[in-house]
VEXZA-619771 format. One record per residue: x negated, y negated, z negated of N, C-alpha, C in turn; residue in three letters. Coordinates in steps of 0.1 Angstrom, whole numbers, plus 2048, in hexadecimal, padded with zeros to 3 digits. Atoms other than C-alpha are relative to their C-alpha. Last residue first. Layout:
N
XYZXYZXYZAla ...
END
This chain:
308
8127FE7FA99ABA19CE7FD7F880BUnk 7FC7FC7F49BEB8F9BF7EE800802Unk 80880F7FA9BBB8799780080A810Unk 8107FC7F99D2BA49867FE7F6808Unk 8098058069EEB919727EF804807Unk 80280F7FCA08B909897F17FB7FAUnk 8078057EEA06BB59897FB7F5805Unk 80D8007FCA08BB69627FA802812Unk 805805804A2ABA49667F28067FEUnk 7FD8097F8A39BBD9807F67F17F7Unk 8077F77F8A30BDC9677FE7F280CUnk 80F800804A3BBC694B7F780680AUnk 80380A804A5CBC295D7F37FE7F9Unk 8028067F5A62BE59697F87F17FFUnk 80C7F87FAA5FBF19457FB7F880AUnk 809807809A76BD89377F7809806Unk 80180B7FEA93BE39517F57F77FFUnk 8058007F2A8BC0594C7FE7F2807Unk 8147F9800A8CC059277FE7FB811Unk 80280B802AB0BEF92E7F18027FDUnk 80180D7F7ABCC089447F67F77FDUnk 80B7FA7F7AB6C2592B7FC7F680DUnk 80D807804AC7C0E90F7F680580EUnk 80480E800AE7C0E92A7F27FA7F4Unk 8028067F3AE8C2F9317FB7F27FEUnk 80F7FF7F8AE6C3790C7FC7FC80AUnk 8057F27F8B05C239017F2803802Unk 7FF7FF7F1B01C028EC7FF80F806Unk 7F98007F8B09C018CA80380580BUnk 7FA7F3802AEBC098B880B7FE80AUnk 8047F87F5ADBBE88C980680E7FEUnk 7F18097F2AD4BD48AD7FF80D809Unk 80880A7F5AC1BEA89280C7FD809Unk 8008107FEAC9BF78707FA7FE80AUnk 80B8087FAACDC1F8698057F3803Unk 7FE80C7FDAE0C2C84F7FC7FB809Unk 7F2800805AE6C548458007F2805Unk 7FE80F7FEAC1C6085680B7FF7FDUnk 7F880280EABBC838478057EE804Unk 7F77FB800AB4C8F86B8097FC7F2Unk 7F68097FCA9DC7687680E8037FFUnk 7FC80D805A86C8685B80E7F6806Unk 7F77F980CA8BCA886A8017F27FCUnk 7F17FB7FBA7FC9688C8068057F5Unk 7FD7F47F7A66C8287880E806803Unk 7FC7F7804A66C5E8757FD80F806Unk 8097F8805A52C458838038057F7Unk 8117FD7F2A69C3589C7F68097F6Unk 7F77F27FCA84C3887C7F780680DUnk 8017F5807A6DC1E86D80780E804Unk 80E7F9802A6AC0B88980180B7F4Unk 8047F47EEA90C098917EF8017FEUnk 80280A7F7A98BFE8687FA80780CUnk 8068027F7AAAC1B8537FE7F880CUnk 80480A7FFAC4C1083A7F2801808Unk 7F680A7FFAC9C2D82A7F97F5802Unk 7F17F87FFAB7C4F82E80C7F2803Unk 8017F97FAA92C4282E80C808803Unk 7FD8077F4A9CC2681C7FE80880AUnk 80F7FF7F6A9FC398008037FC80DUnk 8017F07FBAB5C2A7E17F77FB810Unk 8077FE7F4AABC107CB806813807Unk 8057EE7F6ABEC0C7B07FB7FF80CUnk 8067FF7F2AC1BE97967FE80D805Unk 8037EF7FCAD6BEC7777FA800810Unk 7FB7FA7F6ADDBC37737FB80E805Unk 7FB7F0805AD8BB975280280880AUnk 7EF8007FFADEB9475B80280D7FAUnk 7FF80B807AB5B8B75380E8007FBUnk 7FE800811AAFBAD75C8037F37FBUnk 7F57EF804ABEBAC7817FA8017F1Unk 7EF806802AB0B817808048107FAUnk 7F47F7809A8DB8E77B80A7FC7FDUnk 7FB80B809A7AB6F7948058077F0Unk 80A807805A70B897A87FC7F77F5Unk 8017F680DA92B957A87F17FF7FDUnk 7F77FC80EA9EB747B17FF80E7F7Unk 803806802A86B6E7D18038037F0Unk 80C7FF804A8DB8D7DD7FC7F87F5Unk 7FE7F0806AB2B897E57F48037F6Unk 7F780080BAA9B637ED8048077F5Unk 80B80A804A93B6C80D8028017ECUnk 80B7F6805AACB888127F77FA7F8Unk 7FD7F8810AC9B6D8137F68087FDUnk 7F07FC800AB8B5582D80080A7F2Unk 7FC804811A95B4282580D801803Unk 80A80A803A86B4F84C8097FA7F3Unk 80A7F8805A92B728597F57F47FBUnk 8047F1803AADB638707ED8047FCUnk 7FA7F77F6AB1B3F8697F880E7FFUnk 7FE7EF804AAEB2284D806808812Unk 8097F8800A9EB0485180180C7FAUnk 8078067F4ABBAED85F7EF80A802Unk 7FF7FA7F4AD0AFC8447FB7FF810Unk 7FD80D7FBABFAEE82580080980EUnk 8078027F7AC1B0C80C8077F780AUnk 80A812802AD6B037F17F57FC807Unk 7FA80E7FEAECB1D7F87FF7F2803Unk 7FB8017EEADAB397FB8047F6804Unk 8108037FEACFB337D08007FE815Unk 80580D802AF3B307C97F47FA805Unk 7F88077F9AFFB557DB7F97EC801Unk 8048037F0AE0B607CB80D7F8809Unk 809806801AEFB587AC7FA7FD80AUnk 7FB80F803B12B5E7AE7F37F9803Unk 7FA8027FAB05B827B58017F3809Unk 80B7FA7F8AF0B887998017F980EUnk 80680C809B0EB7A7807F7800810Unk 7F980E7F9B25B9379A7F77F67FAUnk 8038037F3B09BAF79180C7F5808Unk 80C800800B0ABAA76D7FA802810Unk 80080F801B2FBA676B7F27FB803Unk 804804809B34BC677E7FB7F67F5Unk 7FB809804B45BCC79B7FF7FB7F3Unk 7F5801809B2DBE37AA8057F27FCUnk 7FB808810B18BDC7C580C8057FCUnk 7F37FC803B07BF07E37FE7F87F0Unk 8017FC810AECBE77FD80C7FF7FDUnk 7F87F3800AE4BE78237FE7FE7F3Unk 7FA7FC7F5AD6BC883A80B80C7F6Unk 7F6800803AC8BB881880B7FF809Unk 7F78047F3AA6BC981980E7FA801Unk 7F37FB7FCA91BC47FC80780080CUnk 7F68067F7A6DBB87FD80A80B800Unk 7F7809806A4EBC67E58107FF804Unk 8017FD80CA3DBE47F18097F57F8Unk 80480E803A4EBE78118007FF7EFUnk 7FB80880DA57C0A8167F67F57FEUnk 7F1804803A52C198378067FC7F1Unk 7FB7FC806A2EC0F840810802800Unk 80E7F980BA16BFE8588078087F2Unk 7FA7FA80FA31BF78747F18027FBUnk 8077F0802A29BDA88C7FE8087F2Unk 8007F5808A41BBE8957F880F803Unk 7F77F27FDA3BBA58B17FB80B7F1Unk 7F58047FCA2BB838A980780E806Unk 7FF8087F2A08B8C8AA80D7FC807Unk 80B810800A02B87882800805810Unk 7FE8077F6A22B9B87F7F67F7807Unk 80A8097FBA1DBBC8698017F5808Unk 8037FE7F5A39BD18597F37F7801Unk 80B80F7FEA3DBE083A7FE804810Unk 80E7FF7FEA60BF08397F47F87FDUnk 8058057F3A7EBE18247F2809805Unk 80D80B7FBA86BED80480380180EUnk 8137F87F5AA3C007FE7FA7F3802Unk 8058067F5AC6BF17E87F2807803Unk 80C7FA7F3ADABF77CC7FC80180AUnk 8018017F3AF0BE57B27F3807808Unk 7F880A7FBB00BE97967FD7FC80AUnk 8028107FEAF3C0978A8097FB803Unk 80780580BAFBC2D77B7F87F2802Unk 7F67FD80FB1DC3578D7F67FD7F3Unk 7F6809807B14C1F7A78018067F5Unk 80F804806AF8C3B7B58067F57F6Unk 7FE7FA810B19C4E7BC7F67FB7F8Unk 7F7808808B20C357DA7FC8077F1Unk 80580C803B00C467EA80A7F37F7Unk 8097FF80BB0EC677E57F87F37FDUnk 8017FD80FB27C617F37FA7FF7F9Unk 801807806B20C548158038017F0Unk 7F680080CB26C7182B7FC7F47FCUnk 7FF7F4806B12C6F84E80A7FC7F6Unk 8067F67FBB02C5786880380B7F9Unk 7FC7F9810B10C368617FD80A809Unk 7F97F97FCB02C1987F8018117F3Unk 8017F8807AF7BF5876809810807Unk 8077F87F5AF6BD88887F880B7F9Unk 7FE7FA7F8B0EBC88737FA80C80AUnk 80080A7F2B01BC485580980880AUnk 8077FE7F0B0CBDD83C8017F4808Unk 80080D7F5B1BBD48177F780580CUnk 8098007F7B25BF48028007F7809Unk 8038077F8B3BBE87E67F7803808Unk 8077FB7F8B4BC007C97FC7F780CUnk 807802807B66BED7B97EE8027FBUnk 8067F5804B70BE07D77F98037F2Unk 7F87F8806B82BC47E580280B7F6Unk 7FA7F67FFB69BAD7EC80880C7F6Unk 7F37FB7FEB68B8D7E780380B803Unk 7F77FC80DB48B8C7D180E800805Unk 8017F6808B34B907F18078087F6Unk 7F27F3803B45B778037FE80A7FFUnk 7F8804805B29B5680081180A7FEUnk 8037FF80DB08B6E80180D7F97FBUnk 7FE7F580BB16B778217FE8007F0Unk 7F47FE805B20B5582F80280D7F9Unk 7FC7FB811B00B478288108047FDUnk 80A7F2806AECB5284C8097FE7ECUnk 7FE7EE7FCB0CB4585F7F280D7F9Unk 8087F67F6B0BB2285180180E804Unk 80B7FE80AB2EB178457F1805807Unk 80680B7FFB47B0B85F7F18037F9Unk 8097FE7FBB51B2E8697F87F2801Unk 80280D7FCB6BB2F84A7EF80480BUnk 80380A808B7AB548497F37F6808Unk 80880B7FDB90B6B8507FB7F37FBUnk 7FC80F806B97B898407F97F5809Unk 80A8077F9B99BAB8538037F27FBUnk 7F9812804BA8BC98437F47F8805Unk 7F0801807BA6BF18488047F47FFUnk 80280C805B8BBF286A80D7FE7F5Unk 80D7FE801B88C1487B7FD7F37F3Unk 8097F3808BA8C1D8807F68017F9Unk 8007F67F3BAEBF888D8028087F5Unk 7FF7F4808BB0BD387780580D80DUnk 7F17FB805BA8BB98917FC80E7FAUnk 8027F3806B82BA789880F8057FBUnk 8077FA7F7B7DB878B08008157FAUnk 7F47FF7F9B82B718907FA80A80EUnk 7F880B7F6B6DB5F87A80380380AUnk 8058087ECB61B7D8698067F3803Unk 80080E800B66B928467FA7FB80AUnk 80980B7FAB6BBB384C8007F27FFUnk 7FE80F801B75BD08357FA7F680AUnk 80A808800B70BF983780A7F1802Unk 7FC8087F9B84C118237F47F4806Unk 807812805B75C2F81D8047F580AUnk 7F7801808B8BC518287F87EF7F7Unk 7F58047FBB7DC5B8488087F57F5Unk 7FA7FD80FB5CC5C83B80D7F8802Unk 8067F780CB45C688588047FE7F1Unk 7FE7F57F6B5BC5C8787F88097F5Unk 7F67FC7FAB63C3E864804810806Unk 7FF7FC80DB45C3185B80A8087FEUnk 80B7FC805B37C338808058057F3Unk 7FB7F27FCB5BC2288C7F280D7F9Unk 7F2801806B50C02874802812807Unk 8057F780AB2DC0888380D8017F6Unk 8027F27FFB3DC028A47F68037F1Unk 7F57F67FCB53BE489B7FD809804Unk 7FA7FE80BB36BD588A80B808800Unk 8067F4808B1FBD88A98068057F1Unk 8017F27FAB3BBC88BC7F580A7FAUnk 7F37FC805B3DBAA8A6800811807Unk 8007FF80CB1ABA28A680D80A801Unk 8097F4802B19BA48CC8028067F1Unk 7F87F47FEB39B8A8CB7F880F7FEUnk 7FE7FA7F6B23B718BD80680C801Unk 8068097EDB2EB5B8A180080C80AUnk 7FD80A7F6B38B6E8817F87FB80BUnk 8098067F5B32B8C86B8087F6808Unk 7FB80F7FDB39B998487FC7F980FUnk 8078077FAB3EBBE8428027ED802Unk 7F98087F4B4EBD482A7F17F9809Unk 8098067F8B4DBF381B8037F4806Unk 7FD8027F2B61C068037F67F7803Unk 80C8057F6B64C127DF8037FD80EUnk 8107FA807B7DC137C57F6800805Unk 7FF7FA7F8B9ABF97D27F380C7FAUnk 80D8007F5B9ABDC7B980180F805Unk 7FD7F17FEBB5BD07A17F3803811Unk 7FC7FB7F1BACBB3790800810805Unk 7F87F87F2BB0BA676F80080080CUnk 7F6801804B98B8576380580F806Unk 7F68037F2B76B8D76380E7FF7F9Unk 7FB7F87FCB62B8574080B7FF80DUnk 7F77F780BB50B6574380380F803Unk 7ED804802B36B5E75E8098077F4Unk 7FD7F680DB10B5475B8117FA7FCUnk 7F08017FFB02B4477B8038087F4Unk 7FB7FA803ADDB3B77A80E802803Unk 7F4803801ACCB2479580780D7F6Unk 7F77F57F5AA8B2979C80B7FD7F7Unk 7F980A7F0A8CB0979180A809804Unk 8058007F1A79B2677F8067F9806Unk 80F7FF7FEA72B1975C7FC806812Unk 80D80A7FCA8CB0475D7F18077FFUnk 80B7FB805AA7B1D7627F77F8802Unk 80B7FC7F8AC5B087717F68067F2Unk 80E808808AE5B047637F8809808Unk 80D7FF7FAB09B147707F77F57FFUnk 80B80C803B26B1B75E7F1802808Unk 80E7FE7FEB41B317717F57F17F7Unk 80680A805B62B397607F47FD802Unk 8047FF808B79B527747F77F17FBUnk 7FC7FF80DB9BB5477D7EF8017F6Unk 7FA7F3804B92B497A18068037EEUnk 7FE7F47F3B72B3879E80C80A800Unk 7F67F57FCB74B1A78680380980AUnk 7F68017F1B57B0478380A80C7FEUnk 7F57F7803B44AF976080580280EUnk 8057F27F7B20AE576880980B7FEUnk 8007FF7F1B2FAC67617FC80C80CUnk 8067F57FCB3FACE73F7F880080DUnk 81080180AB4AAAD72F7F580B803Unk 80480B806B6BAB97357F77FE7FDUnk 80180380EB6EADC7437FE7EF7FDUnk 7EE7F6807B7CAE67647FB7FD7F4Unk 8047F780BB5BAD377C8118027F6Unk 806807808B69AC879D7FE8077F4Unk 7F4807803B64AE17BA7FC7FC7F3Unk 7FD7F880DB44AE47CA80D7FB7FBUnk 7F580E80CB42AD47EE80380A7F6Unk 7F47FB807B23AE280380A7F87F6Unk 8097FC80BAFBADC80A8117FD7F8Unk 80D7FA806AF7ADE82C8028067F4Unk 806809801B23AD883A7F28067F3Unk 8038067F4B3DAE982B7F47F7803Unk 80D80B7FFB3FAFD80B8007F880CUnk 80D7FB7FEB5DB128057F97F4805Unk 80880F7FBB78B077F17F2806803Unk 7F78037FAB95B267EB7F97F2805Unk 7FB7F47F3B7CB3F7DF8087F580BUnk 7F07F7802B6FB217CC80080A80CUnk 7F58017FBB4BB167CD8098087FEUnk 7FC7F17FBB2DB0F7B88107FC804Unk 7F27FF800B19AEF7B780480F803Unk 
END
């Protein structure tokens, strides 16, 4: 099923609205446009293939965000919001939330929206609302470090672009770096879309394929939108729709806290994105929280020495 701007999903596996053609079951109406949707039988993955857009009037570029539930979220969004702000005074930024967030200096418009839905598919589900014709999407826990132009100007010869991911390592349950570009895996903390029919088809799609995941086995960093992201260009959805794929350098945008750990100091100087929880918070208070966790392992390997 695919959903209306004005009928969003509730509940695992969501309410599609009713089909707009006779006889058409796979026809739905989004808005002014015409979505049919059939499945690809050779890979099981969900097409979307939409008419021409109807008229709209769209803003030229800008930023938004989507976040709900915990207040932490919200507060790292309202400081990478000021972040964007203090190095491009003039881009509007957007938020989509369930509440907890008012339009400021920092913040131009704030939509709200439905917090019934799961909270890992509500980005893939208000992607295509945004206002922009130009689109940079940032997680929250993100912090802007310079101009951003030039990375919007990458639009002017794709539809959409995005950085790999580092490679990391987990086989002892804590992350270990062995590279900064992940030879396969996309990241989809930091990327940019045009409004193009070839990356709304693209779009629509992942949105569909997120969807259908069974919300009881989905959570952070286990068959959420990245999973998905991947999944569909593996698959060659961006040629299948035509979609101008770009990669820009993760070493400038969209740097992860290990990867910037093993940067150099000139390196850490061209940094324009970084991605990790925690930007936020004052220094005093990370220098506490080393000290804190220091103390604590120093106090836990005491316990561990056997008494002479």
């Amino acid at each position: 099923m695919l959903f209306s701007h004005d009928q969003r999903p509730l509940g695992q596996n969501g309410l599609g609205r009713s089909p707009v053609l006779q006889g058409q079951s796979n026809a739905y109406q989004i808005d002014n446009k015409l979505i049919i949707f059939s499945l690809i039988h050779d890979t099981e993955l969900p097409i979307v293939l939409l008419q021409q857009n109807a008229v709209h009037h769209f803003m030229e570029k800008g930023v938004i965000f989507i976040v709900t539930g915990s207040k932490k979220y919200k507060e790292e969004c309202k400081f990478s919001a000021k972040s964007i702000k203090h190095h491009n005074p003039n881009l509007p930024v957007k938020v989509f939330t369930d509440g907890g967030i008012q339009t400021n200096r920092f913040i131009d418009e704030v939509e709200k929206i439905d917090d019934r839905v799961h909270p890992l598919k509500l980005k893939t589900l208000h992607l295509l609302d945004s206002p922009f014709e130009k689109t940079l999407f940032l997680d929250s826990d993100t912090k802007v470090e310079g101009d951003l132009g030039a990375l919007f100007e990458q639009l002017d010869e794709k539809d959409f672009v995005i950085g790999k991911g580092p490679l990391l390592e987990w086989s002892t349950g804590k992350a270990r770096f062995l590279d900064f570009v992940h030879p396969l895996h996309f990241n989809t903390g930091v990327f940019l879309y045009n409004n193009s029919k070839a990356s709304q088809e693209y779009l629509h799609t992942w949105n569909e394929l997120t969807q259908q995941q069974k919300d009881e086995d989905m959570y952070p960093g286990h068959l959420c939108d990245q999973h998905y992201f991947n999944v569909l260009l593996e698959k060659g959805y961006d040629k299948r729709f035509g979609m101008r794929l770009g990669i820009f350098d993760n070493l400038v945008y969209n740097v992860r806290y290990l990867a910037y750990q093993n940067l150099s100091a000139a390196q850490k100087k061209k940094v324009l994105i970084k991605h990790w929880h925690h930007l936020n918070e004052p220094l005093y208070f990370k220098v506490l929280k080393r000290m804190k966790n220091r103390f604590y392992k120093i106090a836990k390997n005491k316990k561990r020495v056997p008494a002479s």
